[in-house]
C-alpha positions in Angstrom: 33.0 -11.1 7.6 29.3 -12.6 7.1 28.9 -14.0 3.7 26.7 -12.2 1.5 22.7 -13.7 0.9 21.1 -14.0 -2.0 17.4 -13.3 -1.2 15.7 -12.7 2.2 12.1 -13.2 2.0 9.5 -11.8 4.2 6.4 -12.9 5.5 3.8 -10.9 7.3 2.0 -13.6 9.5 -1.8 -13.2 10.8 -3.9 -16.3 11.8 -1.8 -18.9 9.5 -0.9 -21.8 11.9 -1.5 -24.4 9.8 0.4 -22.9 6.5 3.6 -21.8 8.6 5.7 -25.2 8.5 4.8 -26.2 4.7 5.6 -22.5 3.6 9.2 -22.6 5.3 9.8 -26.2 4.1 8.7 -25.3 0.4 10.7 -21.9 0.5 14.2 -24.5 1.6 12.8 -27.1 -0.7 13.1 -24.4 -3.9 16.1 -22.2 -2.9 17.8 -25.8 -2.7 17.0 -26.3 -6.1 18.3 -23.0 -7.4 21.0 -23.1 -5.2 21.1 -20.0 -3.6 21.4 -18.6 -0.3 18.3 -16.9 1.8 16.8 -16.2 4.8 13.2 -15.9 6.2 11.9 -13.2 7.6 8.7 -13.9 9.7 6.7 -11.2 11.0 3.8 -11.6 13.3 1.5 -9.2 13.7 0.1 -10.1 16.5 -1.7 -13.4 15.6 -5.0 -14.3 17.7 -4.1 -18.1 17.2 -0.9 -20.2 17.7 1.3 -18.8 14.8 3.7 -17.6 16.8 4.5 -20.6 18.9 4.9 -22.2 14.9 7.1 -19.5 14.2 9.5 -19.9 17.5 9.8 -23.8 16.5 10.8 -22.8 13.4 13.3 -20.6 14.5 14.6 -23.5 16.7 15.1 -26.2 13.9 16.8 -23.6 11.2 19.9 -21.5 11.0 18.1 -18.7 8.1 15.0 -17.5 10.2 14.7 -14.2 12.1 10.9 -14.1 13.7 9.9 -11.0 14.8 6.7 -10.0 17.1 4.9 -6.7 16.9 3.2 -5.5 19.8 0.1 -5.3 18.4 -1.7 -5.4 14.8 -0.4 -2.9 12.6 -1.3 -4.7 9.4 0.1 -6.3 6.0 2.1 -3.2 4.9 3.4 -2.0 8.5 4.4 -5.8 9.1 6.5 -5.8 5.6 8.0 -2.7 6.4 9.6 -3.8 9.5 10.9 -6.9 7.8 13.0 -4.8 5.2 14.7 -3.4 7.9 16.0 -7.0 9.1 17.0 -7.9 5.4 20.3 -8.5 4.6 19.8 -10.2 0.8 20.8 -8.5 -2.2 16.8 -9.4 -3.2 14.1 -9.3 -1.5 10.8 -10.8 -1.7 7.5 -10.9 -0.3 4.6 -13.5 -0.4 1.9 -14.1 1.7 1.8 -16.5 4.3 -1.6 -18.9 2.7 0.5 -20.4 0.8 -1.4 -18.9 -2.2 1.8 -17.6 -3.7 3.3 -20.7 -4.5 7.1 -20.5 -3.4 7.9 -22.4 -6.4 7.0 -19.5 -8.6 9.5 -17.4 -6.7 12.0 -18.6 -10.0 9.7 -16.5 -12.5 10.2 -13.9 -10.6 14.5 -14.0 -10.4 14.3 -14.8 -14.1 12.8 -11.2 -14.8 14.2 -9.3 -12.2 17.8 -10.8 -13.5 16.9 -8.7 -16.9 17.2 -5.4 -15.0 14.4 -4.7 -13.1 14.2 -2.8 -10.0 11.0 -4.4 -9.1 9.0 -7.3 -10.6 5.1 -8.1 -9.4 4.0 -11.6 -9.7 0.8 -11.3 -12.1 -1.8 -14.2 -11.8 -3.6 -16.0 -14.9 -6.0 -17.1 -12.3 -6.9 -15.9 -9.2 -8.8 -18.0 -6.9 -10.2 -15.5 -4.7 -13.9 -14.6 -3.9 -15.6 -12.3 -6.1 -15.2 -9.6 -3.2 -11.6 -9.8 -3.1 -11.2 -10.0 -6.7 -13.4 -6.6 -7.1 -11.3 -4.8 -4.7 -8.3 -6.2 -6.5 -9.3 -4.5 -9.9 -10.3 -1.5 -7.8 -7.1 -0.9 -6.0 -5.4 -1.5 -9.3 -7.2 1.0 -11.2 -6.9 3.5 -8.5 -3.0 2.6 -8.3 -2.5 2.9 -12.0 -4.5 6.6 -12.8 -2.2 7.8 -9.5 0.9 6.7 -10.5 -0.1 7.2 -14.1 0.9 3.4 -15.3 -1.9 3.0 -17.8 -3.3 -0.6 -17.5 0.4 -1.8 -18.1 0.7 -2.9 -14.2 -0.5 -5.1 -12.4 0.1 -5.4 -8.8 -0.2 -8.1 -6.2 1.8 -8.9 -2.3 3.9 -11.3 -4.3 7.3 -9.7 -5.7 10.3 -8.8 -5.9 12.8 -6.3 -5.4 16.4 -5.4 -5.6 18.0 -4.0 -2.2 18.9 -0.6 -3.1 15.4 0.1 -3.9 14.0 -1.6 -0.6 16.7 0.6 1.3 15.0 3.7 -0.6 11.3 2.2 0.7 12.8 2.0 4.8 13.7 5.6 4.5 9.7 6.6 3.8 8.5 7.2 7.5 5.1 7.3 6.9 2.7 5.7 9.2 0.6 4.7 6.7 3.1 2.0 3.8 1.7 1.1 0.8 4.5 -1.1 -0.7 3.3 -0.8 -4.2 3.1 2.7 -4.1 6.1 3.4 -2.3 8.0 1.2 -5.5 6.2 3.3 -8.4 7.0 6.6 -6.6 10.8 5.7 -6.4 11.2 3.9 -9.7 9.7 3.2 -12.8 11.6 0.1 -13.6 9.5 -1.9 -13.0 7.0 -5.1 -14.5 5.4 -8.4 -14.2 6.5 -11.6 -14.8 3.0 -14.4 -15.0 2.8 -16.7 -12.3 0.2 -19.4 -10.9 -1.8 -18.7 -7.8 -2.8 -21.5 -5.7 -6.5 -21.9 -4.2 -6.7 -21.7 -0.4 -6.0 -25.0 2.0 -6.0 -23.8 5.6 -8.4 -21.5 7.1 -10.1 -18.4 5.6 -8.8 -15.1 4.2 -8.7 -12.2 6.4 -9.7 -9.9 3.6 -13.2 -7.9 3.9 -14.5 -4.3 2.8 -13.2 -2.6 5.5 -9.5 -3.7 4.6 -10.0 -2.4 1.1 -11.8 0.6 2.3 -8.7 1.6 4.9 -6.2 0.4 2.1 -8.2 2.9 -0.9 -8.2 6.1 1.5 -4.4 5.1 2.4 -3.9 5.5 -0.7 -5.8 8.4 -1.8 -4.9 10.4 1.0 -1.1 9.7 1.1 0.2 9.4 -2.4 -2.6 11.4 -3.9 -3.7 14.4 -4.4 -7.2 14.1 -6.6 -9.3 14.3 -3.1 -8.0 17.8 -2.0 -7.8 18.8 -6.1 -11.6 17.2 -6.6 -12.4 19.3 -3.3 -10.5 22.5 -4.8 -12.0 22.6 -8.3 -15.4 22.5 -6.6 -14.9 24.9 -4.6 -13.8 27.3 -7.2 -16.5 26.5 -9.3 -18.6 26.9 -6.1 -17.0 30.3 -5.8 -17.5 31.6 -9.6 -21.4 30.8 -9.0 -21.6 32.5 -5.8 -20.1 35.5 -7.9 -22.4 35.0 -10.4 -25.7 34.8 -7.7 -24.2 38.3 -6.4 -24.1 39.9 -9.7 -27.7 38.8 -10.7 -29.1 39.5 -7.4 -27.3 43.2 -8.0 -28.7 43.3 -11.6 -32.4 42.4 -10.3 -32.1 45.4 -7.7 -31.8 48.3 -10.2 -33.7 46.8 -12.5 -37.2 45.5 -10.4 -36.3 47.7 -6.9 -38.9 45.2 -5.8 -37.0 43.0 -3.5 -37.5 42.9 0.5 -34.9 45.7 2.3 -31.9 44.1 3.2 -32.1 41.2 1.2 -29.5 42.2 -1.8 -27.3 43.4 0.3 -27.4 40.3 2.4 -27.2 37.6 -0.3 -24.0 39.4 -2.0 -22.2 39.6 1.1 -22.8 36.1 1.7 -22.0 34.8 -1.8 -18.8 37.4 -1.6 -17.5 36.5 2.1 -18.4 32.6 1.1 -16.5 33.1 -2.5 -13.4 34.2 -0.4 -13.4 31.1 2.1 -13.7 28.5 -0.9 -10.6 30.0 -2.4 -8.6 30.3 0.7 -9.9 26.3 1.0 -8.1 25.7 -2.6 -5.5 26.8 -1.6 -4.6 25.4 1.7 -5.5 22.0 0.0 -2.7 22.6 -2.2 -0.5 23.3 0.7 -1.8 20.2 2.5 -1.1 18.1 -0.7 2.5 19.3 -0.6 2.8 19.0 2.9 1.5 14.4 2.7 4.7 14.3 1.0 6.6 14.9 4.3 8.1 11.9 7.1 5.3 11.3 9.6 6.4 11.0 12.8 4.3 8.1 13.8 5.4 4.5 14.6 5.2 2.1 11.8 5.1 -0.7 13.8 6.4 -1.7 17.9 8.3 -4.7 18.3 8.2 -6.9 21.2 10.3 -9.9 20.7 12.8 -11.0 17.9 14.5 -14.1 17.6 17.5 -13.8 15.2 
């Protein structure tokens, strides 16, 4: 019988060489302390520089690491996914692999999970990110909170953790398309922060830019929202009521003037009818389709090429 594990932590891995080794070592050095079992969970996705050849000698020298190698980049979210199906601890947490999420904060975070929690997010006093990175923080936030209808209560970050029976729940969304935080507020509201430190950047650069928060906004829009296809539905009913409207009048002006060009009433109402019509059949296929997000997707998450267990 294998003996139960405390935490498993997982790590998507992109470009961090240098950070790999001192990560692992920090994550022993404070598991140590609290004397609890774990296991790492590595996942590289697809790294243009030598992070993988850090991860297989990290495998080598340690009994607690699984290293797992996607086939190609399927990002931060896609790479964490395929980690919680590897996990075996009765927590699970994730932290990025920069080193920026201190490991030695991980205790916060098991201190207010142990009150109940389902999930808890490590919240920052101060983050020391660029202004671009912070901005698109606060954005994604924002938008997060009005979906998921949190108020300002939450705040969200890639360092938390969670208990097991919700990350089980999480594996069994087959969308192609993960949003970890989202996936936790749609399954639970149990959830909170406990404050924790954020460390400023040592090795290289962050891989963070517009388009990132650009794919990650309309990800999250399009697959745990409806507000484009109800934004897109309101104004095409109120589209419709004024091409109704322009019909009437354009009626009204023909018995009262009888001065417009042949052809030309007839012609406008039948447009503004016949385009009434297709904006409402619009509304509601939209709220089909918004219905219809909610379903598995059949694409891959992620492809795996190699795992060393």
């Amino acid at each position: 019988m294998v003996n139960a594990i405390d935490f498993s932590v997982v790590v998507p891995v992109y470009n961090s060489e240098r950070s790999l080794m001192e990560l692992y070592q920090r994550l022993s050095n404070v598991f140590k302390t609290m004397n609890k079992s774990f296991e790492v969970i590595f996942v590289n996705d697809r790294s243009t520089d030598n992070s993988y050849d850090v991860l297989k000698n990290i495998h080598k020298n340690s009994n607690n690491t699984i290293v797992i190698d996607l086939m190609r980049n399927f990002g931060q979210h896609n790479a964490l996914m395929c980690g919680f199906h590897h996990c075996r601890g009765e927590l699970v947490i994730t932290l990025d692999d920069d080193l920026q999420n201190p490991p030695e904060e991980i205790p916060k975070l098991y201190e207010k999970i142990d009150e109940g929690y389902d999930a808890v997010f490590g919240a920052f006093h101060t983050k020391h990110h660029k202004a671009i990175q912070n901005t698109g923080s606060y954005f994604i936030r924002k938008l997060t909170n009005r979906i998921f209808n949190t108020g300002d209560n939450i705040r969200f970050s890639s360092f938390r953790i969670l208990r097991k029976s919700l990350v089980d729940e999480i594996k069994s969304i087959r969308t192609p398309f993960p949003y970890i935080s989202g996936m936790v507020l749609s399954l639970t509201n149990s959830v909170t922060n406990a404050e924790v430190n954020h460390a400023a950047r040592v090795y290289g650069k962050s891989n963070y830019n517009m388009k990132k928060l650009l794919n990650l906004s309309f990800n999250l829009l399009l697959n745990y929202s409806s507000l484009p296809l109800r934004f897109v539905g309101t104004l095409g009913l109120a589209v419709s009521f004024l091409s109704f409207l322009l019909g009437l009048i354009y009626i009204i002006r023909k018995f009262m003037i009888g001065s417009v060009p042949a052809g030309w009433t007839s012609m406008i109402v039948l447009l503004s009818f016949y385009n009434s019509i297709i904006l409402i059949i619009f509304f509601i296929l939209g709220e089909y389709i918004a219905r219809l997000l909610r379903e598995i997707s059949n694409y891959r998450q992620y492809t795996i090429r190699e795992i060393l267990k």
